[in-house]
TORROMI-654027 format. One record per residue: x, y, z of N, C-alpha, C in turn; residue in three letters. Coordinates in steps of 0.1 Angstrom, whole numbers, padded with zeros to 4 digits, always signed. Layout:
BEGIN
XYZXYZXYZALA
...
This chain:
BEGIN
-0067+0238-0014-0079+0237-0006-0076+0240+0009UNK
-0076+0250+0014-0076+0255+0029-0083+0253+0037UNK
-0082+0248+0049-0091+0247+0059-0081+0250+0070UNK
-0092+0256+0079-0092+0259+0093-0093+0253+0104UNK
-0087+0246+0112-0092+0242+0124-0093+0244+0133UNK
-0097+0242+0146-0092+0247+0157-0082+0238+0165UNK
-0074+0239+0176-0061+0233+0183-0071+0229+0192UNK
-0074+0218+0198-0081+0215+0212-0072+0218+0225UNK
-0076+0218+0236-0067+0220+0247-0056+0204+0249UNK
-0060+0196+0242-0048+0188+0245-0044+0185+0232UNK
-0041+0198+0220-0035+0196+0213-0036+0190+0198UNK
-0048+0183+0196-0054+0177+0187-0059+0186+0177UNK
-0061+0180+0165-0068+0190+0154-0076+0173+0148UNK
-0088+0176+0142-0097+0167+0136-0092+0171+0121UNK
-0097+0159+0113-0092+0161+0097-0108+0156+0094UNK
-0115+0165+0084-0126+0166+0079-0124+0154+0071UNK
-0132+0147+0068-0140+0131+0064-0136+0141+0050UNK
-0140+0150+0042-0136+0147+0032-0123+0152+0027UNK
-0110+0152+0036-0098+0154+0034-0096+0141+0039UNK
-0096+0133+0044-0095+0121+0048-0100+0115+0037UNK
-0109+0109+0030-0114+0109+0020-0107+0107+0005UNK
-0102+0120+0001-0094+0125-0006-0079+0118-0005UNK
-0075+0118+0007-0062+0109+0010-0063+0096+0012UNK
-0072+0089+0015-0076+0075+0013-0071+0072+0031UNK
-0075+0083+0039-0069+0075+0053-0086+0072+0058UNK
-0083+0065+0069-0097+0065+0078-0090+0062+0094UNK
-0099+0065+0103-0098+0064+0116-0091+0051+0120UNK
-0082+0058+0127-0069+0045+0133-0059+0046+0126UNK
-0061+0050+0114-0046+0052+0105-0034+0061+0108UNK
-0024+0060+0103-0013+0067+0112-0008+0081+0097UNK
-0001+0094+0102+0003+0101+0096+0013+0102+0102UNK
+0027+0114+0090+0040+0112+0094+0037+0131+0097UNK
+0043+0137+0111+0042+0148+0113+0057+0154+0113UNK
+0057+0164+0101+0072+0167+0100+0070+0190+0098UNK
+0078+0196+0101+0077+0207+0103+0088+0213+0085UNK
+0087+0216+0078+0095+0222+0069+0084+0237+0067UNK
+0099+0250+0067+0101+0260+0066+0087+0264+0077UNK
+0088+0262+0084+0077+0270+0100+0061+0262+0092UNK
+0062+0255+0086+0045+0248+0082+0042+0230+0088UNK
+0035+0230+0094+0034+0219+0096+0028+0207+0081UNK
+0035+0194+0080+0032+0189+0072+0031+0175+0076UNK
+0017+0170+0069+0010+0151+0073+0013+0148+0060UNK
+0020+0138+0068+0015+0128+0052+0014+0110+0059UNK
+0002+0110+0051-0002+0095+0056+0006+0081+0052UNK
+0005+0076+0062+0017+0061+0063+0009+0053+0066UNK
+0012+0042+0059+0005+0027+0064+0014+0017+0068UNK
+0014+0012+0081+0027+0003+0092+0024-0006+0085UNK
+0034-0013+0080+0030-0029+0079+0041-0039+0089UNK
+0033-0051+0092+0034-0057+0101+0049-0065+0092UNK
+0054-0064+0109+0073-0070+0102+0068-0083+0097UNK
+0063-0093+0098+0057-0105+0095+0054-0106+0084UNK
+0051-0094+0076+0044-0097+0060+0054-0087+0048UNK
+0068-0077+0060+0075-0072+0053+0082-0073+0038UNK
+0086-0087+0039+0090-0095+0022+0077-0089+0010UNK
+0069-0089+0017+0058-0087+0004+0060-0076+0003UNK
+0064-0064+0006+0067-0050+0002+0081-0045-0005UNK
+0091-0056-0004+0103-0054-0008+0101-0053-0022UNK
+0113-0044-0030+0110-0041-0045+0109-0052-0053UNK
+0121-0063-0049+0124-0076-0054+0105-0079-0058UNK
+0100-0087-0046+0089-0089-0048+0080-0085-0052UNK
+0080-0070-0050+0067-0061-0062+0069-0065-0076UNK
+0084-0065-0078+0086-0062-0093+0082-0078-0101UNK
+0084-0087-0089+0075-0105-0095+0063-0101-0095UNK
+0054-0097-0087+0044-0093-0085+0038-0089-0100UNK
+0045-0076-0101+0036-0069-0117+0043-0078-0125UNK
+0055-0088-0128+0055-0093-0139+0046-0103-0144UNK
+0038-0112-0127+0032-0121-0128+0016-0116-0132UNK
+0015-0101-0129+0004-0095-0132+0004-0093-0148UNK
+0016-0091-0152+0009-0089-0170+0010-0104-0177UNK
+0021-0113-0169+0015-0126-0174+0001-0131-0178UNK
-0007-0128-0163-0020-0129-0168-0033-0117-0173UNK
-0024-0109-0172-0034-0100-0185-0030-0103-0200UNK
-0017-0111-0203-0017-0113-0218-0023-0132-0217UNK
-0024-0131-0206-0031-0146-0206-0019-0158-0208UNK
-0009-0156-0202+0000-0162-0199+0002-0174-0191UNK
-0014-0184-0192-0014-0191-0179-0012-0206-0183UNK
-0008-0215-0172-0006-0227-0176-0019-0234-0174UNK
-0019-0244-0181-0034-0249-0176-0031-0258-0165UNK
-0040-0265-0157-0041-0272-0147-0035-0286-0148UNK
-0028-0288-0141-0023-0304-0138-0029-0312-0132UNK
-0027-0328-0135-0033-0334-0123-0023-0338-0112UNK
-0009-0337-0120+0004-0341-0107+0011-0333-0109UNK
+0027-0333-0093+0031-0321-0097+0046-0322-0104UNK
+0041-0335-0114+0056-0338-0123+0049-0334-0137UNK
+0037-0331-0139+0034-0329-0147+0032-0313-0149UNK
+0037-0303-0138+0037-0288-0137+0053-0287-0138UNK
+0061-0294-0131+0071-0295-0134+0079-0297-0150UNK
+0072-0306-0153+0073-0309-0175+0069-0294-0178UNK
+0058-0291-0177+0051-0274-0182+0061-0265-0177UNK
+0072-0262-0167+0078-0253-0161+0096-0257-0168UNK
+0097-0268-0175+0106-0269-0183+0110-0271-0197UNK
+0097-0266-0198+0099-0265-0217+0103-0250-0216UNK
């Protein structure tokens, strides 16, 4: 899918709402601008905040989807009233 733009005088090109769209970016979002073989090439990046970093590490994803199919096979514990009694459920 080809499109045209024009270069503004300070350089800028607009990305059509439905290529935007299509790539899931919206306004304020950041792209990575890299040049291979004389073509220019975007590809969209999402910063995340060093603050919330650990949650992106693989370690954590990979808890993440395990904890996710736990509860799609319905893997859950039921509710405690104390937390020696989550503790008993977390040692059988």
């Amino acid at each position: 899918m080809a499109t045209i733009m024009k270069i503004s005088p300070q350089g800028q090109i607009r990305i059509p709402k439905k290529i935007m769209a299509m790539l899931g970016i919206e306004k304020g979002d950041y792209v990575e601008v890299d040049v291979e073989e004389r073509n220019i090439v975007l590809k969209p990046r999402k910063l995340i905040d060093p603050s919330q970093g650990w949650y992106w590490t693989r370690e954590w994803q990979e808890m993440e989807a395990r904890v996710d199919e736990e509860i799609e096979k319905d893997q859950l514990s039921s509710e405690f009233e104390t937390a020696e009694q989550g503790l008993k459920w977390l040692q059988k």
